[in-house]
ChimeraX commands (.cxc) that place a marker at each C-alpha (Angstrom):
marker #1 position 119.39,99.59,89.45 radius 0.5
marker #1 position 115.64,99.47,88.26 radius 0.5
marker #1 position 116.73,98.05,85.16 radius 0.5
marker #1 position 118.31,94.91,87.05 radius 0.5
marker #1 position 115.21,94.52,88.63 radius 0.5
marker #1 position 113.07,94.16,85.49 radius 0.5
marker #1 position 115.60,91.50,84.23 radius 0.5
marker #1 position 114.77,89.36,87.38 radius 0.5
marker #1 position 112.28,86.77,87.00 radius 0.5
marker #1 position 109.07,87.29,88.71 radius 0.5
marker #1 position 108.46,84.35,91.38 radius 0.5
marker #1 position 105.05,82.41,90.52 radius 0.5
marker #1 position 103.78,82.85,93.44 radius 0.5
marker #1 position 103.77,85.36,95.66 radius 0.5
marker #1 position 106.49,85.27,98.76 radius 0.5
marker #1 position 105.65,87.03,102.25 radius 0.5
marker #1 position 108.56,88.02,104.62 radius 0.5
marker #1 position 107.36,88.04,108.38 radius 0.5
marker #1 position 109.22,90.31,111.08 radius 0.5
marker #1 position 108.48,90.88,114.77 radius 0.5
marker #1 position 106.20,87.61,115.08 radius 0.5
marker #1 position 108.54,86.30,118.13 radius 0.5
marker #1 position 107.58,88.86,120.41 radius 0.5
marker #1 position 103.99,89.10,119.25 radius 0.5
marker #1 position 102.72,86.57,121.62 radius 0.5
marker #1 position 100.55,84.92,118.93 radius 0.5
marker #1 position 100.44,80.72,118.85 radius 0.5
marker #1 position 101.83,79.03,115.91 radius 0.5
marker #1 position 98.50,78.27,114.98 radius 0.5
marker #1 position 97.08,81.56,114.58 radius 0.5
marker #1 position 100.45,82.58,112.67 radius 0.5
marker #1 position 99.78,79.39,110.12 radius 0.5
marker #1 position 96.04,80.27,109.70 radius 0.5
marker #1 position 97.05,84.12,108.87 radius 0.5
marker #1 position 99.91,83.28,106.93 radius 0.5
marker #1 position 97.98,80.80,104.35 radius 0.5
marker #1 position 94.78,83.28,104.56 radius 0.5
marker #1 position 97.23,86.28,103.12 radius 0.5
marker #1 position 98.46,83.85,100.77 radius 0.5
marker #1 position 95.42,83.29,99.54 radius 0.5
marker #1 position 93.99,86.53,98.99 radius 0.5
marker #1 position 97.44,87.78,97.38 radius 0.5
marker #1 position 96.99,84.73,94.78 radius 0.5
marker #1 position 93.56,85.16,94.47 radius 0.5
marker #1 position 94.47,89.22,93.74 radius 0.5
marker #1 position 96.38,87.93,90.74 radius 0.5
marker #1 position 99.66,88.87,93.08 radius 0.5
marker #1 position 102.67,86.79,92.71 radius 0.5
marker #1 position 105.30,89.25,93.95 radius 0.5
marker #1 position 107.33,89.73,97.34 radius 0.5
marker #1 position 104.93,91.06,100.26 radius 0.5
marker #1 position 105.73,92.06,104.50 radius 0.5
marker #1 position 103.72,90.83,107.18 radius 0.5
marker #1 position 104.85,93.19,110.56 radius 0.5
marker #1 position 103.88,92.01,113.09 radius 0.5
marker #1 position 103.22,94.58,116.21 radius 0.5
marker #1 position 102.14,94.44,119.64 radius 0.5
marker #1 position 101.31,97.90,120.90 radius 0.5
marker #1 position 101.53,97.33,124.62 radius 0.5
marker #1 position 105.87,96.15,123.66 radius 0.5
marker #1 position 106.53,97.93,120.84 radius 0.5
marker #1 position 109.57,97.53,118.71 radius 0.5
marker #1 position 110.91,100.52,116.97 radius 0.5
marker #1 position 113.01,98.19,114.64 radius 0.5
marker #1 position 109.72,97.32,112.78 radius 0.5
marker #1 position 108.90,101.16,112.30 radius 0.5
marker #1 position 112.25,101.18,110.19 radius 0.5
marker #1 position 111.22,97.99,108.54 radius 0.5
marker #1 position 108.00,99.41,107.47 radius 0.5
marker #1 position 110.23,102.82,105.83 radius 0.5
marker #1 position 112.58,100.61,104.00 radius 0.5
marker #1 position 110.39,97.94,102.40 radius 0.5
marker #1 position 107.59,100.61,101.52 radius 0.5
marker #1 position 110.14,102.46,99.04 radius 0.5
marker #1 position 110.23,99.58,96.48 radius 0.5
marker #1 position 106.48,99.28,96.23 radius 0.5
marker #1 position 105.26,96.02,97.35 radius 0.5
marker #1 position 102.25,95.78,99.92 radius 0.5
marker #1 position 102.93,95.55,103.23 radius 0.5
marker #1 position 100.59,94.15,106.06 radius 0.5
marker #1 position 100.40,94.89,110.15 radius 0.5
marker #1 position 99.23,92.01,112.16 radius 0.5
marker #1 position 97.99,94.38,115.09 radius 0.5
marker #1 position 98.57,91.96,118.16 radius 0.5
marker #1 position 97.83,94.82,120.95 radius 0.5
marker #1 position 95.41,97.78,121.51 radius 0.5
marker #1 position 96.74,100.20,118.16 radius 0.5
marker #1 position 98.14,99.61,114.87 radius 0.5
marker #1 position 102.04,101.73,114.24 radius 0.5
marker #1 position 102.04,104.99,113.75 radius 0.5
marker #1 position 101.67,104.86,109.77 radius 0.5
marker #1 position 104.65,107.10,107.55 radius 0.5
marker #1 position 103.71,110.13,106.63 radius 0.5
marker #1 position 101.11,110.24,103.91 radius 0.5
marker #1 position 100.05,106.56,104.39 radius 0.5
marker #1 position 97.56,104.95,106.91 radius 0.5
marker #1 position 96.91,101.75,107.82 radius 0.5
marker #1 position 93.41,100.39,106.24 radius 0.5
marker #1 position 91.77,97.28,108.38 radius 0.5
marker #1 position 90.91,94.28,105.92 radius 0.5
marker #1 position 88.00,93.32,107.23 radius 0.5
marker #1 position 87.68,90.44,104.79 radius 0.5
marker #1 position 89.80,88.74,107.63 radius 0.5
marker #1 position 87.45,87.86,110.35 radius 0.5
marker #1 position 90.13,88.64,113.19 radius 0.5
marker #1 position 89.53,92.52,112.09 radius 0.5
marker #1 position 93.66,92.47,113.08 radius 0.5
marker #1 position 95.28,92.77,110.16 radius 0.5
marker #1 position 95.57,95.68,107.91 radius 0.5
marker #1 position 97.61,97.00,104.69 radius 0.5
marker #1 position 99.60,100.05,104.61 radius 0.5
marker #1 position 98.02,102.12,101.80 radius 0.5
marker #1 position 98.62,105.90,100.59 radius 0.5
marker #1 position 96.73,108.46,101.62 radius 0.5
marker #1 position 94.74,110.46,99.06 radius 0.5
marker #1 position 95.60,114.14,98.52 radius 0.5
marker link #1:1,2 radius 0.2
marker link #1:2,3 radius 0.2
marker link #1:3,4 radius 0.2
marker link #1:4,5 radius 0.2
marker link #1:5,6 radius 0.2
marker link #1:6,7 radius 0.2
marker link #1:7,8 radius 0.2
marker link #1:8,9 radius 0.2
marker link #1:9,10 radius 0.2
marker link #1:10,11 radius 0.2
marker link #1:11,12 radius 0.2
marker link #1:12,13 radius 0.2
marker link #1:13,14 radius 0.2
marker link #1:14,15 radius 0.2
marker link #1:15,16 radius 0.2
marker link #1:16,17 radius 0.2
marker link #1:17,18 radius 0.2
marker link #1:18,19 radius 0.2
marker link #1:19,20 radius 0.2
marker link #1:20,21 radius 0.2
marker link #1:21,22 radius 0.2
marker link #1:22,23 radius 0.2
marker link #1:23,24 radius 0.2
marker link #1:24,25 radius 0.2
marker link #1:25,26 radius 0.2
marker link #1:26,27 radius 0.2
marker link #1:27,28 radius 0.2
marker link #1:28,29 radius 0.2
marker link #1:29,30 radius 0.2
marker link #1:30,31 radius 0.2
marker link #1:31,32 radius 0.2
marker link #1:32,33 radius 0.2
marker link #1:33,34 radius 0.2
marker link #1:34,35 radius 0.2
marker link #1:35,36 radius 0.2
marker link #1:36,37 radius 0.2
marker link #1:37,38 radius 0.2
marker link #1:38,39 radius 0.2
marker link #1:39,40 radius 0.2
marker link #1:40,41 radius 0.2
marker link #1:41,42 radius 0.2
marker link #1:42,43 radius 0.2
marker link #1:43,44 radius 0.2
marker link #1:44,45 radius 0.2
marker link #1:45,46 radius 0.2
marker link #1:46,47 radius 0.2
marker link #1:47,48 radius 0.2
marker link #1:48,49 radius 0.2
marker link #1:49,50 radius 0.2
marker link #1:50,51 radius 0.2
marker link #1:51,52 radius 0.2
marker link #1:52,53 radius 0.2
marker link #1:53,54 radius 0.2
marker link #1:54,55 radius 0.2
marker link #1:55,56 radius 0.2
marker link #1:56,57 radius 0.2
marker link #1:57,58 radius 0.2
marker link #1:58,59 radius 0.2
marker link #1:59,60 radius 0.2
marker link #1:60,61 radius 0.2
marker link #1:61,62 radius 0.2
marker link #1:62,63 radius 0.2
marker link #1:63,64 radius 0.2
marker link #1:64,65 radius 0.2
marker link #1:65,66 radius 0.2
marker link #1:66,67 radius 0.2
marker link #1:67,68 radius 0.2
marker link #1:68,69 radius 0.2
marker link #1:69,70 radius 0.2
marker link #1:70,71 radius 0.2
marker link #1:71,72 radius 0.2
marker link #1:72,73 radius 0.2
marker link #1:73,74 radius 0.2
marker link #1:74,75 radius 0.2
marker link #1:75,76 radius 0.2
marker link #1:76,77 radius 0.2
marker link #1:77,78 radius 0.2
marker link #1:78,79 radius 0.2
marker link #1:79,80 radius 0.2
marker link #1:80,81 radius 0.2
marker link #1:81,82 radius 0.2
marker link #1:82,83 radius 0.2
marker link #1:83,84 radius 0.2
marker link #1:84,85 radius 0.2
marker link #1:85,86 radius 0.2
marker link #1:86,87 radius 0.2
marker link #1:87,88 radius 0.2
marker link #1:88,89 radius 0.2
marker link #1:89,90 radius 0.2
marker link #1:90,91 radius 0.2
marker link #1:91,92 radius 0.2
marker link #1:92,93 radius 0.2
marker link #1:93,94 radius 0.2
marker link #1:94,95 radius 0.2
marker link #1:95,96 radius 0.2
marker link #1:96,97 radius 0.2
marker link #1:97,98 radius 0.2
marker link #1:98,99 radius 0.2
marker link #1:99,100 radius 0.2
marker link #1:100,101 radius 0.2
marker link #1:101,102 radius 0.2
marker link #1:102,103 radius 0.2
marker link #1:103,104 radius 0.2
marker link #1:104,105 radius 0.2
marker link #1:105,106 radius 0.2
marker link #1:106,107 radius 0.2
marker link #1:107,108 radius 0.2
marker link #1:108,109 radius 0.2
marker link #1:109,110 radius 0.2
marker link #1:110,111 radius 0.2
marker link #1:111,112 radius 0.2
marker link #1:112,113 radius 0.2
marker link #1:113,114 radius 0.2
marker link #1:114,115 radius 0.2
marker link #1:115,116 radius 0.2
view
C-alpha cells in the first residue's frame, strides 16, 4: 500500500480538508480569512501536501471529529483544531495540541507529538 502512495503525484499545492465547520457557529468570513491564512503558512512552510482543519466547539461537541482526528493522524499529514468554544479536544494519546500563535485569533492549533 505505501508503495502506491509514493507512485502518486504530489499535488503543487497543498490541499486542506475541513470537517465540523457547520456546527461551529463561525461566519463565512472568518472561515475564508482562516482558510487562506493556513494556506499561506503551509505554502510558505514549503508544504504542498494534503492537511485537516477540525473544527470544534467545546460547549457542542461532536465525537465524530475525535474519530476524524485518529484516522487522518495515522498517515502523517498535519492536522489543525479551529477551537470555536472554551477548550481544544482531548488530544490522542501521546500528542497535544500546540496553539499557533502566529495566528492572531490565538484559536487555532496543530496536533503535534509529544516528546518522550
Amino acid at each position: 500500500m505505501k508503495i502506491l502512495n509514493f507512485l502518486k503525484p504530489k499535488p503543487a499545492q497543498p490541499t486542506i480538508d475541513s470537517y465540523g465547520q457547520q456546527g461551529c457557529g463561525v461566519s463565512q468570513e472568518q472561515i475564508q480569512s482562516l482558510m487562506e491564512w493556513l494556506f499561506a503558512s503551509l505554502l510558505n512552510a514549503g508544504y504542498s501536501g494534503k492537511s485537516y482543519l477540525v473544527w470544534y466547539n467545546s460547549n457542542n461537541p461532536d465525537p465524530s471529529l475525535e474519530q476524524v482526528v485518529k484516522k487522518v493522524m495515522r498517515r502523517g499529514e498535519p492536522i489543525f483544531l479551529y477551537r470555536c468554544g472554551g477548550r481544544t479536544m482531548q488530544p490522542p494519546q501521546g500528542y497535544y495540541w500546540r496553539m499557533m500563535d502566529e495566528h492572531p485569533s490565538m484559536r487555532i492549533y496543530q496536533l503535534e507529538v509529544r516528546d518522550g
